[in-house]
N, C-alpha and C positions, 0 to 999 in steps of 0.2 A: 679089696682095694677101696674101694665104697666106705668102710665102715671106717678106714683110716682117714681118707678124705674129710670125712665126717667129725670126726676126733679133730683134726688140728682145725676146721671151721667154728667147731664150736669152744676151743682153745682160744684163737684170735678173736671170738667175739666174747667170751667173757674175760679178758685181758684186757683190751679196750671196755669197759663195760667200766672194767674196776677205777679207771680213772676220774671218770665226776660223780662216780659212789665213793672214795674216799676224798676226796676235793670238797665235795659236801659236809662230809660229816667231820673235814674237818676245818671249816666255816663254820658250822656251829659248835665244835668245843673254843673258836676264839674269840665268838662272843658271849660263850656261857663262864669259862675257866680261864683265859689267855692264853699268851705262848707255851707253851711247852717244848723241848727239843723233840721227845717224841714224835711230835706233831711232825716233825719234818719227815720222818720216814714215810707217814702217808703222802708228804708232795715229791717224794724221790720214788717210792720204790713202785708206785702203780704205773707210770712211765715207763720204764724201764721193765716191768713185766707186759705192758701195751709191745714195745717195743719185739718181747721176745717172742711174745704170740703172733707176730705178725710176721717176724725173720723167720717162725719155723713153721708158717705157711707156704711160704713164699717160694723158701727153699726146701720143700718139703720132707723138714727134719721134725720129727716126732718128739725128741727130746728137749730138744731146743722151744716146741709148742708145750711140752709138758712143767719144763722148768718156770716158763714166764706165767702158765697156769697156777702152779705151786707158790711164787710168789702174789701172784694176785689175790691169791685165797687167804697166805698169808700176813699179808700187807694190813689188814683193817686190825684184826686180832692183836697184833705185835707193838702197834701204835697205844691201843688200848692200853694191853697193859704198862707198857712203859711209862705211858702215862699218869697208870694208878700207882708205879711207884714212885714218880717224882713226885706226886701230890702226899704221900704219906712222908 
């Protein structure tokens, strides 16, 4: 039980984590590049992964810690490249 505990603690903290690491980075693509629509999925989707990492602490559902994990990991990457193809 320990090692699950463990697991959604560190789910909720790099879920929250993910929120002013892409808020940042994407602060300096609008003053390196400008708007992008991509851009917006980094100020939607680390929220809402903050969010899931916390409801699956709370309520101590695993999947619900895993899934908000899963986005926040993929939240920076997905921005990225969307990015790199609106700009070609």
């Amino acid at each position: 039980m320990d090692d699950f505990e463990l697991f959604l603690s560190r789910c909720r903290a790099l879920t929250v984590a993910s929120v002013p690491a892409c808020l940042g980075v994407m602060v300096f693509f609008f003053k390196e590049e400008g708007w992008h629509f991509s851009l917006l999925l980094g100020c939607v989707l680390p929220p809402i992964a903050a969010y899931l990492g916390i409801r699956g602490k709370r309520d101590i559902r695993g999947g619900l810690a895993a899934a908000g994990l899963a986005l926040a990991v993929v939240a920076l990457p997905l921005t990225l490249v969307l990015a790199r193809f609106e700009g070609a």
